[in-house]
Each structure stands twice: as structure tokens, then as C-alpha cells.
C-alpha positions in Angstrom: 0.0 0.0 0.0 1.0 3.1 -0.7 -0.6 6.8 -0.2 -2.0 7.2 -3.3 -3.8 3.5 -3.0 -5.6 5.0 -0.2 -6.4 8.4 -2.2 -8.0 5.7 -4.7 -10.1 4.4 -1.6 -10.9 7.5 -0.4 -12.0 8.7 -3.6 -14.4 5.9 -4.3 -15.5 5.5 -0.8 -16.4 9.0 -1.0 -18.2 8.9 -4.7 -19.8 5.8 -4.5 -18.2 5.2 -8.1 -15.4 3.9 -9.9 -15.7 6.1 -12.9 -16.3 9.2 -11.0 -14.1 8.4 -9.0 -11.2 8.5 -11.6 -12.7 11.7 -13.2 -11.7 13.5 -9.3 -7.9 11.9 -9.2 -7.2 11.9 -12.6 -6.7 8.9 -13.5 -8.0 6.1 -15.7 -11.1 3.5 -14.7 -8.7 0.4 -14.9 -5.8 2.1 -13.4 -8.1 2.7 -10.5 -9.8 -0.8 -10.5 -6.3 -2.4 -10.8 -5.2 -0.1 -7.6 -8.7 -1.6 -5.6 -7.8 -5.0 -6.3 -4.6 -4.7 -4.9 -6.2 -3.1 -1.9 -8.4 -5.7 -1.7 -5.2 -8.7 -1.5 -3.8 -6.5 1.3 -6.6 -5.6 3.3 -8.8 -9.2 2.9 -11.7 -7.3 2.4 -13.9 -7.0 -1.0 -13.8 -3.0 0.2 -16.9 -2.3 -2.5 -19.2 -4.7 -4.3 -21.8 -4.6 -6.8 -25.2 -2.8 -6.0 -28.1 -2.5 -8.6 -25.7 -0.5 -11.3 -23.4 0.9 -9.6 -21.2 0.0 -6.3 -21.8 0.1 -2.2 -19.2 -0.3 0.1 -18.3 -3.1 3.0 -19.2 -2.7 6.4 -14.8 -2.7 6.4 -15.1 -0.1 4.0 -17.0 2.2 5.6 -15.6 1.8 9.2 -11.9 1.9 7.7 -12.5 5.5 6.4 -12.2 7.7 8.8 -9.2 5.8 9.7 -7.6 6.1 6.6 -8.3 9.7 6.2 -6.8 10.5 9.5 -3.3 8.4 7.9 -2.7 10.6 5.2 -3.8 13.6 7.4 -0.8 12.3 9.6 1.4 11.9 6.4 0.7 15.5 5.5 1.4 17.2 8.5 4.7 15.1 8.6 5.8 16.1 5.4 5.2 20.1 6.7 7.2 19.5 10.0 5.8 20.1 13.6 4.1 23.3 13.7 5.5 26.2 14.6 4.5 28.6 17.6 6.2 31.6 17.5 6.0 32.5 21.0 7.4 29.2 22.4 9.7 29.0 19.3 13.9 29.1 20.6 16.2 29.0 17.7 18.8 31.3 16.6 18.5 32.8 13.1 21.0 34.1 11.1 20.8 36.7 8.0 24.2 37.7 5.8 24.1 41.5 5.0 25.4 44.5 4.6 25.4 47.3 6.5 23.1 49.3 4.4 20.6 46.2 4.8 21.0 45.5 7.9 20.3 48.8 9.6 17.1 49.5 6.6 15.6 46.6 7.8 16.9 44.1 10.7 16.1 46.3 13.8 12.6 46.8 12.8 12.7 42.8 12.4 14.6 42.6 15.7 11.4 44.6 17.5 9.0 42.4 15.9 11.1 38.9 17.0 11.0 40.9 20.3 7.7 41.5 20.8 6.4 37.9 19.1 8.8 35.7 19.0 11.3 36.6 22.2 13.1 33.1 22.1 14.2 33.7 18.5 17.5 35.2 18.3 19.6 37.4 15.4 22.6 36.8 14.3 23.9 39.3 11.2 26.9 38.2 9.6 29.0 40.6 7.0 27.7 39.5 3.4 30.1 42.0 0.9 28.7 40.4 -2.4 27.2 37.0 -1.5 27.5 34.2 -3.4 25.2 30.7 -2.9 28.0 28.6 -1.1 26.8 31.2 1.9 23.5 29.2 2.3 24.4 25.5 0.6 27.4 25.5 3.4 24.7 26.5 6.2 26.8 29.5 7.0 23.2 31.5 7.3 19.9 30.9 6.9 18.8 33.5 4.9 20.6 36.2 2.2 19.8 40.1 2.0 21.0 41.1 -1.8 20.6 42.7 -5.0 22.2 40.0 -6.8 19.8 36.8 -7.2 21.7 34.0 -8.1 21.1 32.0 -11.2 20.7 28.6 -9.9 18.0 26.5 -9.2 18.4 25.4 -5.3 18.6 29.1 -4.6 15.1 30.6 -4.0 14.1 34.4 -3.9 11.7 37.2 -3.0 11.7 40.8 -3.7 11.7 42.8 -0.4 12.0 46.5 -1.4 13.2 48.7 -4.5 15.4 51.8 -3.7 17.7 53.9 -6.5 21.3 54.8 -6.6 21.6 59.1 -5.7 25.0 61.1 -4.6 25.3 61.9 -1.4 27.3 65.1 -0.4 28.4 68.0 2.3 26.3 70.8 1.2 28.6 73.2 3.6 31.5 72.1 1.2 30.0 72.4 -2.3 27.3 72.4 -5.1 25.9 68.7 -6.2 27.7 68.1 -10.0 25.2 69.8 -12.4 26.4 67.0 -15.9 28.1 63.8 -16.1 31.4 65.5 -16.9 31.3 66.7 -13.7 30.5 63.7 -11.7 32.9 62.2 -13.3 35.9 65.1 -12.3 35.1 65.2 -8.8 36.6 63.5 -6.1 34.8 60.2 -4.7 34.9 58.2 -1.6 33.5 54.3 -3.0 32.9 50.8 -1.5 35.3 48.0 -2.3 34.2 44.8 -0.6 36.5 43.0 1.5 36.5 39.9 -1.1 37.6 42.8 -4.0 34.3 43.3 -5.3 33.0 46.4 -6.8 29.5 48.3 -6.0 27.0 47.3 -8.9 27.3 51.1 -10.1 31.1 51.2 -10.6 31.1 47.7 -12.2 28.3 49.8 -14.7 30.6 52.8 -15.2 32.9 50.8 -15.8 31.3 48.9 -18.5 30.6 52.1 -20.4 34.1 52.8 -20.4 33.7 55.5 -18.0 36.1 56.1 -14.8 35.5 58.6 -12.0 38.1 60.0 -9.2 37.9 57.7 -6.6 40.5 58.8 -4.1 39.1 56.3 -1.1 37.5 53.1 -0.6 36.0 51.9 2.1 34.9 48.5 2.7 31.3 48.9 3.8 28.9 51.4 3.5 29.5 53.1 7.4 32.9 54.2 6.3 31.2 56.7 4.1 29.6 58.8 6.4 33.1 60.4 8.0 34.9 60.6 4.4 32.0 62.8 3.0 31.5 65.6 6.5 33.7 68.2 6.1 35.2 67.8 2.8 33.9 68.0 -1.1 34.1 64.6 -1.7 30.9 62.5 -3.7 29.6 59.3 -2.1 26.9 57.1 -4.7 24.4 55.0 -2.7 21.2 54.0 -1.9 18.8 56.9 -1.5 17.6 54.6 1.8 20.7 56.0 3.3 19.4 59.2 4.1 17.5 57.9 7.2 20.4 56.1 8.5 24.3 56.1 7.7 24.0 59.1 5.4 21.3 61.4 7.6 21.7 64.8 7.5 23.9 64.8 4.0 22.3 66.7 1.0 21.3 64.3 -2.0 21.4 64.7 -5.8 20.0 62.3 -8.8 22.7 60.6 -10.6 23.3 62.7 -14.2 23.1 59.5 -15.9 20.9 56.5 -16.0 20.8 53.2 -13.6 18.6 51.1 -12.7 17.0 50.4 -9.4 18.3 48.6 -7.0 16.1 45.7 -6.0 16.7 44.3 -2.3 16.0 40.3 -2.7 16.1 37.8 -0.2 17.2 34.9 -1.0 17.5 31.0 0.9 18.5 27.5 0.1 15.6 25.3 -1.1 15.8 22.8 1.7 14.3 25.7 3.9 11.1 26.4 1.4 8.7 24.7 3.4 9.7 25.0 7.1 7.6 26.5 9.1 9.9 28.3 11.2 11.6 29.8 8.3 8.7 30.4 6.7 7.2 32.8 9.3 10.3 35.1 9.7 10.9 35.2 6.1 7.2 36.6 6.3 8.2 38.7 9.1 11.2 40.5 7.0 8.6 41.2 3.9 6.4 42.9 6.2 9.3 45.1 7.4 10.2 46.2 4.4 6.7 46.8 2.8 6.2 49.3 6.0 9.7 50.9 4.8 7.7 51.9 1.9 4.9 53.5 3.3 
């Protein structure tokens, strides 16, 4: 026996019909037929037998039901895991990002693990530019990025959309009014511990255009201190501006890019748990609110 031998049963226990029967799973009359008879070998029973034109079933039958039902019911919930209760839930949970992330979005998260799930704990790790070893090695649990990977054990979810804007001191000097002179002034950047460029230089670059970038730093909090005081540019996230990059004057970028889109992404061995499940739920609500 197997579970879809008792779907058959089921099935025709509950339409009083072969033929209907097969219409509901899907299935052909003999290849349901076929799947009673073995039913009726393994059980001893005749399960359903011949009444006026159409079929009745046993006394067996009709007392094995309910029993049956409450089997695959079983199944099911054991395929979902044990359900999850938030407020008795004690796990720790751990999200790769980087500091423009994880300050746009993880303490909000934090209050809401606080107020309904206080046995659930946070750990951020640094994420630079993430790739999917991050979540097949279990090194996290769960990916803040704009860059979705292109493989199929990797899932993903749009969280928020924000744009690319220079950031400036506007004690020290005017916001560039062209490209050319974005592209003459001096610039403090990001270069990722691993090496990796922002997405924006990486596009400049691919255009064959350069800009004066006279400091890195390797996150996005080094910017803040670079920029006060002096005339230097800084290109981020416009979602800056209530966090590492309050209180600086902003400008449009004098040339086109596209948006950034904040994903989150996780391994698919994670898609179904429950646990997993409701804090991934937890982080889109966050981020819808940021919008608002």
C-alpha cells in the first residue's frame, strides 16, 4: 500500500463510483480498479461490491474510512514538520548582509522577533557580495542582496526597490550639475572585502567610463566620516538618508541606472519550514512598511 492506493479508496469510498471516481484523481477506470484490487489482496476485504448499477461499500469499508483519512492527514502534516509557535519558538536565526541592509531593515525585524517571538535570536553576519556557497554550506539561513543568483536550489523574494543618488556635504559644495562633472570630482566608494566592486562602478565601468575615486572603504559606514567636512561624492542608496548618510544633501545621478532591488534569498531545503517560513514573512512585512 501506498498513499496514493488510499487516495483511490478514499476517492471511491467517497463517490460511490469507480468512474467518477477516476474523473476526481485523474486517473483512468482500470488504473483505479487495478489499484482496488490490490487493496483488496492486502486488506482481505472486498472494500466495494456490486449494487443494482453501480457499487456500495463493505461494512470494512466504511468503518476503515475515517481511519484512513486521519493516515494521510498524519502523512501530511509530517511532510510540513511540527508546527511552529512563535511564542514558544527558541532558535537562533541568522541573515548575511550589509550594513546598508542590515540597519534599513533588521532592527525593525529585531522589534518584531521581540515583541512575538522573544526566544528567537539574530545573528547578522558581514555578506560584501554574496554568493550561494553562503546558504548551501549553512553559514546563514537566509541572504539580503541585490544580486539573485542563477541557480536553481537558490530561492528568492523581492523585499524593497530603492535607487542609486550622490550623497554630499552641502557646507563644502554644489551637487555636480552633468556627467562630466560627476565624473571630475573626487569620490569616496565601496570596495568589498573579497575585491568586489558596487554594482554602479562595475556599470561605469562597462561604459568605459572612470571617475576619481580617491578612497575606498569597505562597507557602506565608512562613508559617512569621508563625506563631513570635505567636497568629496559618495553614490548609494537613497535609503541612506535615514540612517548612515542622515543629514547629507542628495542629488539624482546625471546618468541613468537602474534600481536597485533588495531580494532575499535561501537554500531550497528551507522552502517549506515553518519556522523559516514565518520570519521570512516577518522580513517582507518590514520592508513593505519601509515603503509607506
Amino acid at each position: 500500500m501506498d498513499t496514493r492506493s488510499l487516495e483511490v479508496f478514499l476517492a471511491v469510498l467517497k463517490e460511490n463510483s469507480v468512474s467518477r471516481a477516476a474523473d476526481t484523481l485523474g486517473m483512468s477506470q482500470s488504473a483505479v480498479s487495478h489499484t482496488l484490487e490490490r487493496l483488496r489482496k492486502a486488506l482481505g476485504d472486498p472494500l466495494f461490491v456490486k449494487s443494482g448499477r453501480g457499487i456500495a461499500p463493505t461494512r470494512y469499508a466504511i468503518k476503515t474510512g475515517p481511519h484512513v483519512r486521519q493516515i494521510l492527514d498524519e502523512l501530511q502534516s509530517l511532510s510540513q514538520g511540527p508546527p511552529f509557535e512563535p511564542a514558544t519558538a527558541t532558535f537562533t536565526f541568522t541573515i548575511a548582509a550589509n550594513d546598508y541592509q542590515r540597519d534599513l531593515l533588521l532592527p525593525a525585524l529585531m522589534r518584531s522577533l521581540s515583541e512575538k517571538a522573544p526566544g528567537i535570536r539574530l545573528q547578522v553576519i558581514p555578506s560584501g557580495i554574496p554568493g550561494p556557497a553562503m546558504l548551501r554550506d549553512d553559514i546563514c539561513d537566509l541572504i539580503i542582496t541585490p544580486h539573485a543568483p542563477d541557480t536553481a536550489d537558490i530561492v528568492q523574494k523581492s523585499l524593497l526597490r530603492d535607487r542609486m543618488v550622490i550623497f554630499y556635504d552641502a557646507s563644502q559644495r554644489h551637487p555636480p550639475g552633468n556627467l562630466a562633472e560627476y565624473l571630475r570630482a573626487r569620490h569616496v566608494d565601496v570596495l568589498f572585502s573579497g575585491g568586489e566592486h558596487t554594482g554602479l562602478e562595475n556599470s561605469l565601468q562597462g561604459r568605459g567610463l572612470s571617475r576619481d575615486i580617491v578612497v575606498t572603504v569597505p562597507n557602506f559606514s565608512g562613508l559617512p566620516e569621508f563625506l563631513r567636512g570635505t567636497n568629496l561624492l559618495a553614490s548609494a542608496p537613497l535609503g541612506m538618508q535615514h540612517q548612515l548618510l542622515r543629514g547629507f544633501a542628495t542629488a539624482p545621478l546625471p546618468f541613468e541606472y537602474r534600481e536597485v532591488n533588495l531580494l532575499m534569498i535561501w537554500h531550497q531545503r528551507y522552502q517549506t519550514d515553518a519556522g523559516h517560513r514565518w520570519l521570512r514573512n516577518e522580513l517582507a512585512r518590514v520592508a513593505r512598511a519601509q515603503t509607506h
